[in-house]
C-alpha positions as CSV (number, residue, x, y, z in Angstrom):
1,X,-220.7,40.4,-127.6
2,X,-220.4,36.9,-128.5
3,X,-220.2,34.7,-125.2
4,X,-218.2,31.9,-127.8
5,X,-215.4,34.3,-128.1
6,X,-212.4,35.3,-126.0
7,X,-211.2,38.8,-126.0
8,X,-207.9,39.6,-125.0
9,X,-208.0,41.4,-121.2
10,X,-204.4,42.3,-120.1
11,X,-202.0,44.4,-122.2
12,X,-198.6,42.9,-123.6
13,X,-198.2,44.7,-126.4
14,X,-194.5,45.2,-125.1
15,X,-193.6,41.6,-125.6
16,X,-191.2,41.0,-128.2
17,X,-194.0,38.0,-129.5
18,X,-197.0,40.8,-130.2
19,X,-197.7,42.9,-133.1
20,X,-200.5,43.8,-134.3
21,X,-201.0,41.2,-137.4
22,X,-200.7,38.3,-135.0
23,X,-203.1,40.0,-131.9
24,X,-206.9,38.5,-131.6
25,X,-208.9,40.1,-133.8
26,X,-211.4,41.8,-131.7
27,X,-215.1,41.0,-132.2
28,X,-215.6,44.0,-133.8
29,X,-213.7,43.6,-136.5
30,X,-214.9,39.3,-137.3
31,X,-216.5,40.5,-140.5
32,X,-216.4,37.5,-142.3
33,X,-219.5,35.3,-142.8
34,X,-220.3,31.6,-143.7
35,X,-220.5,33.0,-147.4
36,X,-217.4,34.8,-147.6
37,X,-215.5,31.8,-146.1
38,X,-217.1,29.9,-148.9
39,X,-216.7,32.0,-151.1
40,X,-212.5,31.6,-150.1
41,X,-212.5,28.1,-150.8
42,X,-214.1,28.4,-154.0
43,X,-211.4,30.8,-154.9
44,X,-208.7,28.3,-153.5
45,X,-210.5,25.5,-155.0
46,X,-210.8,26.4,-158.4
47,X,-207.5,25.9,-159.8
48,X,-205.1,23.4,-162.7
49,X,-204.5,21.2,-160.0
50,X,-208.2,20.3,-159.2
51,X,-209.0,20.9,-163.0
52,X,-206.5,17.3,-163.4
53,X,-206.9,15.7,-160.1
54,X,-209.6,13.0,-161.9
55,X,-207.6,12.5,-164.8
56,X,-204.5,10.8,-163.0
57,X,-206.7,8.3,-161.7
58,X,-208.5,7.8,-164.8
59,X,-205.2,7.3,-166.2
60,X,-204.5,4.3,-163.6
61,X,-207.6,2.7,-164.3
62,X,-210.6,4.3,-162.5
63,X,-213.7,5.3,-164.1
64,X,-214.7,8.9,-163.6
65,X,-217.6,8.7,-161.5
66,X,-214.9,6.1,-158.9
67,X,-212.8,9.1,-159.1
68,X,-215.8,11.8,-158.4
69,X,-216.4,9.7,-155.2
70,X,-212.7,9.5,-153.8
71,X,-212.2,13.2,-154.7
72,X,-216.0,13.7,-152.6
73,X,-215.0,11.8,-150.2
74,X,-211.4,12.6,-149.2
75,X,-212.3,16.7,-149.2
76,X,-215.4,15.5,-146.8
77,X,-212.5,13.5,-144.3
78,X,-210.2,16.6,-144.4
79,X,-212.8,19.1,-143.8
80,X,-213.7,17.7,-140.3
81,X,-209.6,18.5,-138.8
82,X,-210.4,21.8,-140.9
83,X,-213.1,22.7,-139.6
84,X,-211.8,21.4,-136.0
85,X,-208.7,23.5,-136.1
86,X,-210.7,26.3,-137.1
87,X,-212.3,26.4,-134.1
88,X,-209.8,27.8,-132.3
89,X,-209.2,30.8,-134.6
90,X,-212.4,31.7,-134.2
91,X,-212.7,31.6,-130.5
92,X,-209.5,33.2,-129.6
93,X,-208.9,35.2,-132.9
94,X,-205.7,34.3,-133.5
95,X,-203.5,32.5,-136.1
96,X,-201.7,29.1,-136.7
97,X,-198.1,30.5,-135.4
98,X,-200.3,31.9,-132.3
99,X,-202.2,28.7,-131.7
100,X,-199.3,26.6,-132.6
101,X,-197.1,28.3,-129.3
102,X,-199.5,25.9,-127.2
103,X,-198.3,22.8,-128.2
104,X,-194.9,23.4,-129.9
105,X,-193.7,25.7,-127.2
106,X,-193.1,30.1,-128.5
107,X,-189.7,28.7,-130.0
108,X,-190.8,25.4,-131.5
109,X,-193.8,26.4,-133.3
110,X,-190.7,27.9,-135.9
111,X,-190.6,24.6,-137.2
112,X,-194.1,23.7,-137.7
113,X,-194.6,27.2,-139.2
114,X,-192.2,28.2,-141.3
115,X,-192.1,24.8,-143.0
116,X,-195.5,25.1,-143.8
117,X,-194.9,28.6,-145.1
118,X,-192.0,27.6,-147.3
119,X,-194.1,25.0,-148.7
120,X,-196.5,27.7,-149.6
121,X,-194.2,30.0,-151.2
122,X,-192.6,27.2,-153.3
123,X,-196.4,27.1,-154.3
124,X,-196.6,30.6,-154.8
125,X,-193.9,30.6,-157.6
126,X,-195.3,28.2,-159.2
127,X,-198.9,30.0,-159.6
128,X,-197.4,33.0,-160.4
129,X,-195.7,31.4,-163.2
130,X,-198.8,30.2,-164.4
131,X,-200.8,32.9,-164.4
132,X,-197.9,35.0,-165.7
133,X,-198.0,32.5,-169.0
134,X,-202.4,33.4,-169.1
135,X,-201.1,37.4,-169.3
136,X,-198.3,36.2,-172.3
137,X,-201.2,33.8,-173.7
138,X,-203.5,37.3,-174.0
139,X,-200.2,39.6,-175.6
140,X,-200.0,36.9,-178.1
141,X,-203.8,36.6,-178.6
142,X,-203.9,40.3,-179.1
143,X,-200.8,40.7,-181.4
144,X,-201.6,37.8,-183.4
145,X,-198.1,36.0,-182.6
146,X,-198.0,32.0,-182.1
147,X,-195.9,32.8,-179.1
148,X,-192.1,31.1,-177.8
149,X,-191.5,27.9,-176.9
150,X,-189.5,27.4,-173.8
151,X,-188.3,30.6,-172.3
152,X,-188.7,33.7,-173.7
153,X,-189.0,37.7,-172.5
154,X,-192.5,38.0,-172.8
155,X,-193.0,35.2,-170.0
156,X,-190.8,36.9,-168.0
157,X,-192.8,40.4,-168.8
158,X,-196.2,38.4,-168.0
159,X,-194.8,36.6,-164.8
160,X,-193.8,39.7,-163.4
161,X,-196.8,41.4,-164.3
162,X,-198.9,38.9,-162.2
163,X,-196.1,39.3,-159.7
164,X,-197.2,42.8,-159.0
165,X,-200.8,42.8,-159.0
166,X,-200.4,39.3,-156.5
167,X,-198.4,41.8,-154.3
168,X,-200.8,44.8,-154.2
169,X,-203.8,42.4,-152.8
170,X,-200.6,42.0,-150.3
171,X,-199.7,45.4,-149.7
172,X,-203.7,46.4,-149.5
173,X,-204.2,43.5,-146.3
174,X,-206.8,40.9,-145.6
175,X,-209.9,42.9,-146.5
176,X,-208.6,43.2,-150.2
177,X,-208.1,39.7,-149.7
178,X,-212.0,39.1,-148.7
179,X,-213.4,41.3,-151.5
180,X,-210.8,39.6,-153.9
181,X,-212.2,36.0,-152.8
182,X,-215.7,37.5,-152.8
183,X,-216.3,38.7,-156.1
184,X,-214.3,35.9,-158.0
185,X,-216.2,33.0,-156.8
186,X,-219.2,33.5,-158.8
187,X,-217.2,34.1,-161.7
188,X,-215.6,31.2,-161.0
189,X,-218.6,28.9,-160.6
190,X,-220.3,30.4,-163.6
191,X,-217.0,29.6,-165.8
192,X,-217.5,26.4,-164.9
193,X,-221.3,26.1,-165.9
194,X,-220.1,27.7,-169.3
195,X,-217.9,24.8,-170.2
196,X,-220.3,22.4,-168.8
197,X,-222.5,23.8,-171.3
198,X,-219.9,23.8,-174.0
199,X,-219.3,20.7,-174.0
200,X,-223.0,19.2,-173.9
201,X,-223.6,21.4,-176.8
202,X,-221.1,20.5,-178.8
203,X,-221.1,16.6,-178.0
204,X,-225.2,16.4,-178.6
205,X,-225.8,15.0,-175.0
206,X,-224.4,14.2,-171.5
207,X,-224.1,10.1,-171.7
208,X,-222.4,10.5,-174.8
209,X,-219.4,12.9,-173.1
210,X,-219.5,11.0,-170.0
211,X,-219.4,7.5,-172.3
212,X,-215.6,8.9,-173.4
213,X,-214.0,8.4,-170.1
214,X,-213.9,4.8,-171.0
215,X,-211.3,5.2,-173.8
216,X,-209.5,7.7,-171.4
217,X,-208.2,5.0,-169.2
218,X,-206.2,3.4,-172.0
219,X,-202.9,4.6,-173.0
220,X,-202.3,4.7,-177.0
221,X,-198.8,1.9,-176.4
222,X,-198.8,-1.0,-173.7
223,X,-196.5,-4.3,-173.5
224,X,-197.5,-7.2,-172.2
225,X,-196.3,-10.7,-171.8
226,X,-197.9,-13.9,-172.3
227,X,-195.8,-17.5,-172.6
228,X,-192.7,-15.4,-172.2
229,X,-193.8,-13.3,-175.6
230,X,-193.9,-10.1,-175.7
231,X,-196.9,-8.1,-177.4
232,X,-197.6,-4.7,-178.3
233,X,-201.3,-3.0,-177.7
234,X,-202.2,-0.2,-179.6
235,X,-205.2,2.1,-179.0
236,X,-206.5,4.7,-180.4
237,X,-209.4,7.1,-180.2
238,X,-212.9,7.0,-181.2
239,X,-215.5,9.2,-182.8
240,X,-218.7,9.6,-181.5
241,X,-219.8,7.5,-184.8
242,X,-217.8,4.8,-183.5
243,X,-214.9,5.7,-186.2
244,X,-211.4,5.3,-185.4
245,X,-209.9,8.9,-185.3
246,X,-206.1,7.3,-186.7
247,X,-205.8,4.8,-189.7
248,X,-202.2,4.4,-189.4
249,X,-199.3,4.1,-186.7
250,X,-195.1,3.6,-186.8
251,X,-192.9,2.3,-184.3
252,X,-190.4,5.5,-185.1
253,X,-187.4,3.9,-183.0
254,X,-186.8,1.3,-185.6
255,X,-184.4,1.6,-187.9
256,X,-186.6,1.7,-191.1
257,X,-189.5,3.4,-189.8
258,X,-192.7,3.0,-191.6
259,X,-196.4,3.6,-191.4
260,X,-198.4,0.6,-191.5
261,X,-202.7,0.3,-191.0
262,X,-204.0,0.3,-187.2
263,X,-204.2,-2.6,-185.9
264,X,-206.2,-3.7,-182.4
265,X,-204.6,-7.0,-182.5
266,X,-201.8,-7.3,-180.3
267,X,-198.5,-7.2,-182.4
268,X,-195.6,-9.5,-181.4
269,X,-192.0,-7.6,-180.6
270,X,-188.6,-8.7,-179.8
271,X,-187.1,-5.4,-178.3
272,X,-189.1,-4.0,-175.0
273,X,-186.7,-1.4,-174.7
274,X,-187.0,2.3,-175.9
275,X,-190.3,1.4,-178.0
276,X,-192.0,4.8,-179.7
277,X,-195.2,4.6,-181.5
278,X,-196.7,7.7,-183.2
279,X,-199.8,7.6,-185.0
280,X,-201.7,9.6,-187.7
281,X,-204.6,10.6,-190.2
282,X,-204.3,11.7,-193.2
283,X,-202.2,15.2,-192.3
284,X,-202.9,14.8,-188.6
285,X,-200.0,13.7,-186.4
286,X,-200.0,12.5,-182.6
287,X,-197.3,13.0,-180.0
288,X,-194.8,10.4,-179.8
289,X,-195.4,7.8,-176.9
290,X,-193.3,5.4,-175.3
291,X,-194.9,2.0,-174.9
292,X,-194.1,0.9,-171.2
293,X,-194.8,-2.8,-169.7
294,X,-197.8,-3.3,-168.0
295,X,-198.5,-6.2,-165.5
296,X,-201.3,-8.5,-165.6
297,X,-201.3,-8.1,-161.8
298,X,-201.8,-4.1,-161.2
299,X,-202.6,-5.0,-157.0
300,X,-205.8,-4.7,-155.0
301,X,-208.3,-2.4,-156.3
302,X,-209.5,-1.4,-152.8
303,X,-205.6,-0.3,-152.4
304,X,-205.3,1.6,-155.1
305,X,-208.6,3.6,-153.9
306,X,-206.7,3.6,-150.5
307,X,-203.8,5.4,-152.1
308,X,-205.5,7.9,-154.5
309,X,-207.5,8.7,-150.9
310,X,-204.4,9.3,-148.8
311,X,-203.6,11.5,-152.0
312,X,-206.4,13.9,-152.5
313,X,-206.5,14.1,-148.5
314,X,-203.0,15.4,-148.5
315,X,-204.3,18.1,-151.3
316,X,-205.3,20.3,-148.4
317,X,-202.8,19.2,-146.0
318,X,-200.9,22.6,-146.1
319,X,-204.3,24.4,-145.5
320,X,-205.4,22.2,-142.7
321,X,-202.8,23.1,-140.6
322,X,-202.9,27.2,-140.9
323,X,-206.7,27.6,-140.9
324,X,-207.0,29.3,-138.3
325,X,-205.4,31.8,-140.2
326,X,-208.6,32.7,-142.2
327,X,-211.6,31.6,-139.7
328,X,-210.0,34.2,-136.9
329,X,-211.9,36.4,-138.7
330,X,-215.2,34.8,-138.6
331,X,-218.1,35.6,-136.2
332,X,-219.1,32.7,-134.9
333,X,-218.3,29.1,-135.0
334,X,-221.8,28.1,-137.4
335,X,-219.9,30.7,-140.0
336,X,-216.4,29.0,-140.0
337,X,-218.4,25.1,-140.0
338,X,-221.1,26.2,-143.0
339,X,-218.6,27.8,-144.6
340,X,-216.0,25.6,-145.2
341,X,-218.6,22.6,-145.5
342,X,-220.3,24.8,-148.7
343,X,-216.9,26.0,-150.3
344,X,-214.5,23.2,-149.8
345,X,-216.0,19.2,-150.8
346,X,-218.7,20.4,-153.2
347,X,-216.4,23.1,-155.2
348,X,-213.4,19.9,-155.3
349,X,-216.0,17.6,-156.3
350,X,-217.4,20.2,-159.6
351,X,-214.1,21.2,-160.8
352,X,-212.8,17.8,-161.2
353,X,-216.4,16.9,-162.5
354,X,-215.4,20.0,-165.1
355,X,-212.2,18.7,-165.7
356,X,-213.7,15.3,-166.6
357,X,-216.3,16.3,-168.7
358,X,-214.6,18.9,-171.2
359,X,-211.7,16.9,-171.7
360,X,-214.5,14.0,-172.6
361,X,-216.2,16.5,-174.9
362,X,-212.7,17.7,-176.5
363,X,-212.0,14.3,-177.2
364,X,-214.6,13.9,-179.9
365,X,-215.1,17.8,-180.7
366,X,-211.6,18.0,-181.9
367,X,-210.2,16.3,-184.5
368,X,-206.6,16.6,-184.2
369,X,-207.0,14.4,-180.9
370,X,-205.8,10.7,-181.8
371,X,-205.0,9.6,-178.9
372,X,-205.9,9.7,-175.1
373,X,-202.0,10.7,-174.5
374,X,-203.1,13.5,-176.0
375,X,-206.4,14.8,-174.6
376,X,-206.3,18.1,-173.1
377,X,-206.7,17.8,-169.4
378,X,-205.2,21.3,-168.1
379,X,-206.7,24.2,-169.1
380,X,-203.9,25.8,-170.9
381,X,-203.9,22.9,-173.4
382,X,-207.5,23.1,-174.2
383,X,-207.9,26.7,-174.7
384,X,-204.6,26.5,-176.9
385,X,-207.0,24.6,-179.7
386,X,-209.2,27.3,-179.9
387,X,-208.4,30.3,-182.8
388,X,-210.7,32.3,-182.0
389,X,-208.5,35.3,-179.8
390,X,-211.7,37.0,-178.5
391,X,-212.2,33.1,-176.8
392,X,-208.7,32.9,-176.0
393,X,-208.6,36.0,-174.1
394,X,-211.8,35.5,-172.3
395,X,-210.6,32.0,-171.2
396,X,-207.6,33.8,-169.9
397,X,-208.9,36.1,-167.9
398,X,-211.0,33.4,-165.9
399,X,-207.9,31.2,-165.8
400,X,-205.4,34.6,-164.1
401,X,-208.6,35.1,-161.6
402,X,-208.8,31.3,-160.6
403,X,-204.6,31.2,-160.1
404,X,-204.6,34.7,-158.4
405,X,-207.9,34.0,-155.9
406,X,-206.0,30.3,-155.1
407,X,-202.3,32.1,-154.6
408,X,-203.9,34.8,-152.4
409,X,-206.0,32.6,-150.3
410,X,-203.7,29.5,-149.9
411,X,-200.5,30.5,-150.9
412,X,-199.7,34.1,-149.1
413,X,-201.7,34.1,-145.4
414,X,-200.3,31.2,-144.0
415,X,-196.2,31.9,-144.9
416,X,-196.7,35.9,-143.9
417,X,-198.2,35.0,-141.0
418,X,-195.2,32.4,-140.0
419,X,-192.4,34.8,-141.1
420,X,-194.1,37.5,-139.1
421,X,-194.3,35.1,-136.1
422,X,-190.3,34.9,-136.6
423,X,-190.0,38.6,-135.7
424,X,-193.3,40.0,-134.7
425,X,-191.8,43.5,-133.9
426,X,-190.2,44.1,-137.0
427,X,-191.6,41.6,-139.6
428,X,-195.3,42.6,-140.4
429,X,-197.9,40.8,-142.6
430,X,-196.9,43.0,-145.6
431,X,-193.2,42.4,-145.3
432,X,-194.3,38.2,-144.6
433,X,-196.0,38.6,-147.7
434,X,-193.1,40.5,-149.5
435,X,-191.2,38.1,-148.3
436,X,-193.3,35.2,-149.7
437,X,-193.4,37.0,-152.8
438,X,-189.3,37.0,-153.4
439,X,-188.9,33.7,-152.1
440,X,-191.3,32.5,-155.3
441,X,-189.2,34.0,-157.8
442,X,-186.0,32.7,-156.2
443,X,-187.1,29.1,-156.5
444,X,-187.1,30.0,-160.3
445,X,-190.8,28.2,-161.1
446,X,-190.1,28.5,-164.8
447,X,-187.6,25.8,-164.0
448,X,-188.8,24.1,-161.3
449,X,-192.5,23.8,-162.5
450,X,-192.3,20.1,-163.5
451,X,-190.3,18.7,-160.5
452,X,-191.1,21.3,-157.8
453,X,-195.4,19.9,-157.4
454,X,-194.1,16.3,-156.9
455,X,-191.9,17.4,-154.1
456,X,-194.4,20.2,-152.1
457,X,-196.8,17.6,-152.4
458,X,-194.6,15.3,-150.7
459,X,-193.1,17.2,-148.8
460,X,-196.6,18.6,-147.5
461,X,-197.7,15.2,-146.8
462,X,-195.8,15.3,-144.1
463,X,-197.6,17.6,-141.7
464,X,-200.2,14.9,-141.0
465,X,-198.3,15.0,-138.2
466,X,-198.6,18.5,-136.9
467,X,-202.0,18.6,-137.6
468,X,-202.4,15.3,-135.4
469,X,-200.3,17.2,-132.5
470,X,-202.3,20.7,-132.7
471,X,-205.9,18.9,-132.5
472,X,-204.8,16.4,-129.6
473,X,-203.2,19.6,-128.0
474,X,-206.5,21.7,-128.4
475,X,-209.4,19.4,-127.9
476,X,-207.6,15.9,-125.5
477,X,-205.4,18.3,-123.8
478,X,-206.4,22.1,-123.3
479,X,-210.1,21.2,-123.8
480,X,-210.5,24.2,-125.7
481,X,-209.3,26.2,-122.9
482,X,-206.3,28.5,-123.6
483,X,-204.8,30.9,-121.7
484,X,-204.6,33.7,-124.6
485,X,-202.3,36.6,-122.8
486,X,-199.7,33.3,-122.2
487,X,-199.6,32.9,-125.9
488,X,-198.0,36.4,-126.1
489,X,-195.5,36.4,-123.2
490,X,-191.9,35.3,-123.6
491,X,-191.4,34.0,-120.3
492,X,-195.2,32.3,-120.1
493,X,-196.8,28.9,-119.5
494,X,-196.2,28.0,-122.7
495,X,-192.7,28.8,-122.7
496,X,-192.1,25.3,-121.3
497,X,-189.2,26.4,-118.3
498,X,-188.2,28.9,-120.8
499,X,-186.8,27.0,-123.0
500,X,-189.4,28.0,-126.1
501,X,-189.4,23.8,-126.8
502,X,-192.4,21.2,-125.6
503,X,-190.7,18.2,-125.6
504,X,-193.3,16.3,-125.7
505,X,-194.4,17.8,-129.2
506,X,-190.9,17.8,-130.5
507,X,-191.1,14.0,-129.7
508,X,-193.8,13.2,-131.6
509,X,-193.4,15.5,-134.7
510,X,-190.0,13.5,-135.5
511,X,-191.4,10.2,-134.4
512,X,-194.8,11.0,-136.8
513,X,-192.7,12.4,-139.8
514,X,-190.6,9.2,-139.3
515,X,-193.0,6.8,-139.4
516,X,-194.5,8.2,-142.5
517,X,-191.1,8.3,-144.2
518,X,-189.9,4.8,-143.2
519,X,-191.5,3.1,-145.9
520,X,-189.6,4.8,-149.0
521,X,-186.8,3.4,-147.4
522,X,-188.2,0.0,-146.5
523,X,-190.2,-1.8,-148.8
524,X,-191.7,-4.0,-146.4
525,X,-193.4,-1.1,-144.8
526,X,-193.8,0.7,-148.0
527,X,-198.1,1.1,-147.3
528,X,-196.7,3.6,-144.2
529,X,-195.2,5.7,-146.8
530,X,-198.3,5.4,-148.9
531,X,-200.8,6.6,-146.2
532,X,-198.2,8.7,-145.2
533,X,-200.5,11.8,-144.0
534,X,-203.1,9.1,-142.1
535,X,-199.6,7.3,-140.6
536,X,-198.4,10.8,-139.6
537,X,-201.5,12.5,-138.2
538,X,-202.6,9.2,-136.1
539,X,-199.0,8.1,-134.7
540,X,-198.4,11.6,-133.6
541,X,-201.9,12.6,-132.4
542,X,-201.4,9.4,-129.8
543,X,-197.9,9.4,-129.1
544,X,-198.3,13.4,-128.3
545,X,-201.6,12.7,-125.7
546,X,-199.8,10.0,-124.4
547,X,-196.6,11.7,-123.9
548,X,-198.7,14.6,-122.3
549,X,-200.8,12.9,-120.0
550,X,-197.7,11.7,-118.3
551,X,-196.9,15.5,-117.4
């Protein structure tokens, strides 16, 4: 028996706070090594939203290998409270909602919990949608169709069909879960390698991809202003020969529009408002862009790596908190530490590097790209230019295992585990995940898609400060010691004077989530709001020790 682990020693399976989905997992059964839990993060890791991360800063001014190092760096800071609140999953075996009774109080963990599992299933709806569109994207591959634009039945059909087989790796329990994760994360890697590949092969060398990110950081229409004139900058995409890819632009919101010969030189304008450029060669037309006004003074550079780090730190904020949901079924603590150490910073660190370097490479293989408005950053864009179906399908396929290994992984433990802690007699981790499951389609994704990321990222942001509390909790106040039949008992230490609420960790959730919120509201404090998942986790990781030492 492992000496680092704590087995359960007195029965209260009766209490209406057991079942057997939220009880330790015995020693026994901690079948999980450091290479499955790597293996897990890979999963979660490779997904769209790491695939772009690098391109929105790119886009705002950073060169790729600045953004490589923020995206390094920021999954290296967020893996220490990871692997921190790990450790008590793996000790005591048991979950976030479990854990979270310690500090929160058996009635106030509700609110840590199932906010972090509605988060997830609002995140759930939104994968399933996308991997439901990979299943249409094959049908129409297959059939030969060019597909729908907007909604259609067949996305529906698709959607529902990843619906199901997401709900089966639900119905079939964790060890589906681990064979699932397992088995796709060398697929996933080595679909990674292949692009890689691609695009070296098809761009003649690496320096020459990599030399593309340059005109990646410059929008096709800018306005500035010099001596109160206003000027218009155009740019447009090079070859690898050096060639300009368009030879002719319009300003299509004029009244007489008309294409006229590129110009780099900046082009004096009257009306700022509502101006539209569009650009072409010979047949090949680009998007319509709106030329926005750019300042001469874009801020501090060191704050705008600042900001982009609080970002890509809050990435995993979700996952930070529920950890303990996964490493409770790890054998020791070296497995859960090396695990998540491989999987997580390394696997962020390649897919963005992936992300970077194809949409480089697509930038000069394909010809119908004019502008950098235009460059295929997600996945679905790029393997849209391809006509070859066998390709197409293929591409697919890796892109519905990469959504389904990320939905299972991050998007389905945490929230069953929370709803089940809600009811733990009656609501199992099959019904949690049922649960999670129905919630997704009720947020209808298909509408949501666009606005829905902005706010669960935000939104997620926000529990900086329940990670802060937990960790204070486990390691400044418990010292890793936790009474684990308390956890279970309705009337326990940890019931706080039966009342189910620690004050003291009510206090400094709503003074934390306050203090990062402040600064939408008041521009003076506005860099609050900005690190708002450092303001959170710091002010309530202090306040909460402080308020508990007092006891």
């Amino acid at each position: 028996m492992n000496k680092d682990i704590v087995e359960l020693q007195e029965d209260v399976s009766n209490s209406s706070l057991y079942s057997e989905d939220l009880a330790p997992v015995p020693s026994s059964q901690r079948t999980w090594s450091k290479w499955h839990l790597a293996a897990i993060w890979i999963g979660m890791a490779v997904c769209i939203p790491t695939y772009l991360l690098a391109s929105y800063m790119i886009k705002t001014g950073l060169n790729w290998y600045e953004a490589l190092i923020i995206i390094g760096l920021a999954n290296l800071i967020i893996t220490i409270p990871m692997v921190l609140n790990g450790h008590a999953g793996v000790k005591y075996g048991i979950p976030f909602p479990v854990i979270g009774r310690a500090a929160f109080g058996t009635k106030g963990v509700h609110l840590a919990s199932v906010t972090r599992g509605i988060i997830a299933c609002g995140w759930f709806g939104v994968q399933t949608w996308i991997g439901g569109l990979a299943i249409y994207a094959i049908f129409n591959a297959i059939t030969g169709s060019t597909g729908e634009l907007g909604l259609s039945i067949g996305k529906f059909v698709g959607f529902g069909i990843f619906w199901i087989i997401n709900m089966y790796f639900i119905w079939k329990g964790t060890e589906s879960i681990k064979w699932l994760e397992t088995y796709s994360a060398p697929i996933l890697v080595i679909m990674g390698i292949v692009l890689i590949y691609w695009s070296y092969a098809k761009a003649d060398g690496f320096s020459i991809v990599l030399d593309q990110s340059v005109q990646l950081e410059k929008t096709a229409a800018t306005i500035t202003e010099k001596e109160d004139t206003f000027y218009l900058n155009l740019n447009v995409l090079k070859s690898k020969e050096g060639q300009l890819k368009a030879t002719e632009y319009a300003i299509v919101s004029e009244e007489n529009t008309s294409w006229k010969p590129f110009t780099s030189e900046p082009i004096q304008i009257k009306n700022t408002k509502n101006i539209q450029v569009q650009f072409r060669n010979n047949d090949v037309l680009s998007s319509v862009v709106s030329a926005n006004i750019v300042s001469n003074n874009s801020g501090s550079k060191l704050w705008r790596y600042l900001l982009w780090l609080t970002a890509m730190v809050g990435f995993w904020a979700t996952m930070s908190i529920s950890i303990a949901d996964i490493t409770r079924y790890a054998a020791t603590q070296k497995d859960q530490i090396a695990g998540q150490f491989i999987g997580l910073p390394a696997t962020m660190m390649l897919y963005s590097f992936v992300g970077i370097f194809v949409t480089c490479a697509a930038i000069i293989n394909f010809k119908d790209i004019l502008i950098a408005d235009d460059a295929p950053w997600d996945p679905v864009s790029l393997i849209a230019k391809f006509k070859n179906p066998v390709v197409v399908i293929v591409a697919q396929v890796f892109m519905i295992i990469a959504t389904l290994s990320t939905n299972i992984a991050a998007n389905v433990i945490a929230p069953s585990n929370a709803f089940s802690n809600l009811w733990p007699k009656k609501i199992s981790f099959k019904t949690g995940g049922t649960l999670t499951g129905i919630i997704g389609i009720l947020i209808m994704p298909w509408w949501l898609l666009n606005e829905i990321s902005g706010f669960l990222i935000f939104v997620s942001g926000l529990l900086g400060p329940v990670l802060g509390i937990l960790i204070a909790d486990y390691y400044l106040v418990r010292k890793k010691k936790l009474e684990l039949a308390e956890l279970y008992k309705e009337e326990g230490i940890y019931s706080y004077n039966k009342t189910g609420f620690n004050k003291a960790a009510m206090i400094a959730l709503f003074v934390g989530v306050f203090a990062a919120l402040i600064g939408f509201w008041v521009p003076a404090l506005s860099f609050l709001y900005s690190l708002s998942w450092f303001t959170g986790f710091f002010i309530s990781f202090v306040l909460y020790y402080l308020l508990m030492k007092k006891k």
